[in-house]
N, C-alpha and C positions, 0 to 999 in steps of 0.2 A: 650460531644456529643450533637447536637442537637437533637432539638425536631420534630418530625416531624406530629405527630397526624393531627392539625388544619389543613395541607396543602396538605394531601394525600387525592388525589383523588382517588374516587370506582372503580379503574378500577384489573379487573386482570391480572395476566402473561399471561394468554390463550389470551387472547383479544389481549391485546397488540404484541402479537407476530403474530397473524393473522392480524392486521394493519400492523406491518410491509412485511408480507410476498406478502399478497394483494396489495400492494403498486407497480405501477411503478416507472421507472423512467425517467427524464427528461433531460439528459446530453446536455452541449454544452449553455444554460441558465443558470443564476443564481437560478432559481427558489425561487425567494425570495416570501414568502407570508406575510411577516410583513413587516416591515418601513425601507431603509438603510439608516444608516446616510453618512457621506462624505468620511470615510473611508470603506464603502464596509463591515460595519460587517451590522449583522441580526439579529431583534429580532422577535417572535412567540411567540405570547399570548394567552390567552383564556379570555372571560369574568369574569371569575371564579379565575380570579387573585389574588384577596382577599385584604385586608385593605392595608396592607403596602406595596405590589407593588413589592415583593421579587419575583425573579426570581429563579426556583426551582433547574434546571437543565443548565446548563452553558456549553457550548461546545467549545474548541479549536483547530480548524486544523490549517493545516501547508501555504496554500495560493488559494486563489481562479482562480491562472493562471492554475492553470489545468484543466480538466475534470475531473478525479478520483474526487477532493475534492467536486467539485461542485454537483456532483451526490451524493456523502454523508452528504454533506448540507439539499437538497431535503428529504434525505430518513428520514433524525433527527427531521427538521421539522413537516415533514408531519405527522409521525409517532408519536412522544408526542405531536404535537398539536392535532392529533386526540384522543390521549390517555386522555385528559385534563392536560397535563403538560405543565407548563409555560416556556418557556425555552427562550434561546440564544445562536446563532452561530456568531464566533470572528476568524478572519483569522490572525494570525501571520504573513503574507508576506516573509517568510525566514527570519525572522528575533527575535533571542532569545528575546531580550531583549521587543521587541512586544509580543510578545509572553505571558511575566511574565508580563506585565502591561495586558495584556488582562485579566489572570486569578483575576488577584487583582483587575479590574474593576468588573466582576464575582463574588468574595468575597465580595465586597463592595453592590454590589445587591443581597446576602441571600443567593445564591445558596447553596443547600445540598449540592450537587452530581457534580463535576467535569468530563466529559469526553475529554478526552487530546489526542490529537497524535501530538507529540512532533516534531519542527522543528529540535533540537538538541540532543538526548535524554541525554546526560548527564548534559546538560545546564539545561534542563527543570527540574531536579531535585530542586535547591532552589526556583521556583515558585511554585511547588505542593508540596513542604515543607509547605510554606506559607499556602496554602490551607489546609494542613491535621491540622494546627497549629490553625485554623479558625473554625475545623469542621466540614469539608466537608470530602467526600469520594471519594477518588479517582479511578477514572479506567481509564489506558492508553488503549488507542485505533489505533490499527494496528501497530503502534511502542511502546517498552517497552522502559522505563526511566531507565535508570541506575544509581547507585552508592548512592541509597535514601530507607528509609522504610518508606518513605511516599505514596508508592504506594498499593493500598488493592487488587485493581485487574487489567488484562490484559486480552483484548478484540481483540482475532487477528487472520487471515488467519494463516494455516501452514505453515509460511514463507518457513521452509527447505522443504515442499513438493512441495512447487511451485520452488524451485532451481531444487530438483529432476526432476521433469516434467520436466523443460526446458533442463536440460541433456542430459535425456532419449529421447528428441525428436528428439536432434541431433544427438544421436547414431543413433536412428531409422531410421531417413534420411538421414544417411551419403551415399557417394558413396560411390562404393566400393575400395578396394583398402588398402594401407597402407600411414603413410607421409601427411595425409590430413590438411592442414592448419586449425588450429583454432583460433581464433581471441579471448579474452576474455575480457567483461565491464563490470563492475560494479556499482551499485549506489554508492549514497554519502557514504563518511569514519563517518560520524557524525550521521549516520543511525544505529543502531543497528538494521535492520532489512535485509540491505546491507548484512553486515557480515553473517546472516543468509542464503540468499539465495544462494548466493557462495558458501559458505560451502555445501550446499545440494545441488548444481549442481557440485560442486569439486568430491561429495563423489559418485557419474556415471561416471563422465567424468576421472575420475583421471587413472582407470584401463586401459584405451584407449589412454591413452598418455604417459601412463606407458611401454606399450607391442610397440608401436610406429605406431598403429594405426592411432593416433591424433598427430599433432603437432604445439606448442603453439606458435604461432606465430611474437606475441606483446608484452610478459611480462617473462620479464630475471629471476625474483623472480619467476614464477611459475613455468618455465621451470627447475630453480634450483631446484625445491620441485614436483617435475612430480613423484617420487619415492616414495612420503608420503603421504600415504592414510589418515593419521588424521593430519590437520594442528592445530597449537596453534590458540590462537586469533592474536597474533602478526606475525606470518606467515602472516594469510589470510590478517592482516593491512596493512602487505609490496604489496603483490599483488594488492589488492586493491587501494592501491597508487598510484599504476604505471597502473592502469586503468580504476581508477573510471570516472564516467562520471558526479559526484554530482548531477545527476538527472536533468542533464539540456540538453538541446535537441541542444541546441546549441557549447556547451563544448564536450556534443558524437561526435559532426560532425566533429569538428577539431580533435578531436582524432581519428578518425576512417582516416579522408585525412593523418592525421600524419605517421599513421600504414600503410595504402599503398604505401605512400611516402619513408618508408624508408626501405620497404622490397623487394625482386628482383621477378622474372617472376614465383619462384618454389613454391613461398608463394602466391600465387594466383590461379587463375582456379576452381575449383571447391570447395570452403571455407563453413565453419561451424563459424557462429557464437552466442556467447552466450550475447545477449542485455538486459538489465535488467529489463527495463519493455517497454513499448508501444510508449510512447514520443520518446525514445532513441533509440527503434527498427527503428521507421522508416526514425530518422536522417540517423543512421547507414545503412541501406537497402539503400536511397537513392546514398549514396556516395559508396557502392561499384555496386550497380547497373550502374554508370556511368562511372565506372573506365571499361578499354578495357580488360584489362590483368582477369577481374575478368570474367571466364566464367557461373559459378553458384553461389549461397551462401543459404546459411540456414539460420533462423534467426529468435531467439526465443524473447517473448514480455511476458507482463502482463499487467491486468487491463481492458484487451477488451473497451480502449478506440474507439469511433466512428467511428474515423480517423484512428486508426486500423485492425477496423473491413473492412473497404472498403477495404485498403491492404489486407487484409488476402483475403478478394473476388476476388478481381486487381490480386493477384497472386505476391506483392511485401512485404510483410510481411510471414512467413510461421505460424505462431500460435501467438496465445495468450493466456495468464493466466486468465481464469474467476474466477474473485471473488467477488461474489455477496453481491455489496456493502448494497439493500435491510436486509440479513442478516444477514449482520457484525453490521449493525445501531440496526436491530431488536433483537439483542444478547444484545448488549450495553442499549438498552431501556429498555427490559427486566430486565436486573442487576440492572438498578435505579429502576425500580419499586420497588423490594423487598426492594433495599435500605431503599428507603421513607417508604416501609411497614414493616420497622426494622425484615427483612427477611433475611437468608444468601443467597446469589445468589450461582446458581449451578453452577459449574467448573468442567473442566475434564482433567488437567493438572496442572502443576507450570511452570514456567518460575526463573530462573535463573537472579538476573538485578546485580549480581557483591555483594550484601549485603542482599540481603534476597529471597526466594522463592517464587514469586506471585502466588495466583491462578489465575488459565484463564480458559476461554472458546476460544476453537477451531473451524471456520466454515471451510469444506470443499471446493477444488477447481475442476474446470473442466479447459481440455485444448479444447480451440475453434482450428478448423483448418477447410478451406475450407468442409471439409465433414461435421461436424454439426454445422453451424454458423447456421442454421436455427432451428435446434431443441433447442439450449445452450441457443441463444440471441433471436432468434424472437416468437419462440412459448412458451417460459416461460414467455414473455410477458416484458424483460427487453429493448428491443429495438423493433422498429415498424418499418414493411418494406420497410416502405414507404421512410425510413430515406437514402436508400441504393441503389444503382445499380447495378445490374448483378448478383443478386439474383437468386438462381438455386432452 
């Protein structure tokens, strides 16, 4: 194990979680406060670097083309460089194998404390092998790694409660009636966090497509399993198959034309759909908002991306998943600190990764919808009004 004495800084967990909570944010910028080099990754130093130049706290997201990651860059930053933690942000690009050279560039600069949110999660296992093989400590961040016990902990949103929410919305907003088309997408198959949110918007929505309320529109595997209240993992992979959208905003879109393309006038009209997060929301929104036959849709998101939030104001998105990524970074900072101060970080669950039981911390979600985009996003101070039009 290492050592950590010489290199912890005086700061405490209270502190440190009041930087983080104090903290806004800055989405839609890099918000870089250190040096980039040519490949777009980030370092954050403090004077207080110390002799050998080790970098304490090493960070791995998954690509800087979105907003979510980039507002989690910011909040990492911010928050251990004010903390005095030396640290480093490294983006994978979608890509495993970046990814496992990121963390072993990480290792190769001292880092204690890995924080990871895996482009693959079971990919990502033989890199934070390597890390825990180094002595470092790892905590997956918003996705859990599977199939490794080289994980100590898990840092992550209530994925199934954020499936739940988006369920429960569309119940809520459904018209009335029976027979009502629903459309169903999913994130990436190589997410284990995909599978999660499914799952928890299956375990609302299923009762409703059960009684023939709801009808599945786009995906022959779920309609086949409309009857099964608990799916396996391999159930929900088959579904997922036939509608994932791998997180890509541009792969939703052809699948969403594909779905209107090949269904008739009964499958349209007044539609429910379940979009997995906020990118994907508003591919999808877009494309059935321009189809003729489509008279209304529902249409559920996460992340309360920017470009979201205008839809949800626009009236062309219906909600989104707030998950304040301030929090998620301020959980995650927190846990190294104790690490560094050979402290056990406090948990209030396990996680399941396929070979052993992680502990986690859980942060809660809110759902934004036209009625409190101003109290969720503007007066907690995570977005500023100015960013926005048609602000009520």
């Amino acid at each position: 194990m290492k050592k950590f004495g010489k290199r912890l800084i005086g700061m405490t967990l209270a502190s440190v979680m009041t930087f983080g909570l104090a903290t806004g944010c800055t989405s839609g910028g890099n918000g870089n406060s250190g040096s980039n080099d040519a490949g777009g990754n980030t370092q954050t130093a403090t004077e207080d670097k110390g002799a050998s130049g080790d970098i304490q706290v090493g960070i791995v997201l998954p690509t800087k083309d979105e907003p979510r990651w980039l507002q989690d860059q910011k909040q990492f930053e911010t928050i251990l460089g004010d903390a005095g933690f030396t640290n480093q942000v490294l983006f994978s690009q979608g890509s495993s194998a970046t990814e496992k050279t990121n963390v072993e560039t990480l290792i190769s600069k001292g880092i204690d404390v890995l924080i990871i949110c895996a482009q693959d999660g079971a990919a990502a296992s033989a890199a934070v092998e390597e890390a825990k093989e180094a002595g470092v400590t790892v905590i997956a961040y918003d996705r859990l790694i599977t199939g490794t016990d080289a994980v100590d902990y898990y840092v992550t949103f209530d994925s199934f409660a954020v499936g739940e929410a988006q369920g429960q919305y569309l119940i809520d907003n459904a018209p009335a009636g029976s027979g009502i088309p629903l459309y169903l997408y999913a994130g990436a198959s190589t997410d284990n966090n995909a599978f999660i949110f499914f799952e928890g918007a299956w375990s609302v929505l299923q009762p409703k497509v059960a009684d023939g309320t709801f009808t599945i529109a786009n995906s022959s595997e779920a309609e086949a399993l409309k009857d099964s209240a608990d799916l396996s993992r391999e159930q929900v992979g088959k579904i997922i198959g036939q509608v994932t959208t791998d997180w890509d905003f541009n792969v939703a879109k052809s699948k969403a034309e594909a779905n209107l393309t090949a269904v008739g006038a009964d499958m349209k009209g007044d539609v429910l759909v379940l979009a997995p997060n906020d990118g994907t929301a508003r591919s999808i929104a877009d494309v059935f908002a321009s189809d003729k036959d489509v008279t209304s849709y529902v249409v559920t998101g996460q992340d309360s991306e920017k470009a979201s939030v205008q839809y949800i104001i626009d009236g062309k998105q219906s909600m989104t998943v707030f998950k304040d990524t301030r929090t998620l970074a301020a959980d995650s900072v927190a846990m190294a600190v104790d690490i560094l101060g050979g402290k056990t970080p406090a948990t209030d669950t396990t996680y399941n990764n396929e070979k052993i039981d992680v502990p986690a911390k859980q942060t809660s979600i809110v759902v934004v919808t036209q009625d409190n985009v101003m109290q969720a996003l503007i007066e907690s101070g995570y977005y500023d009004a100015s960013e926005f039009t048609g602000l009520q």
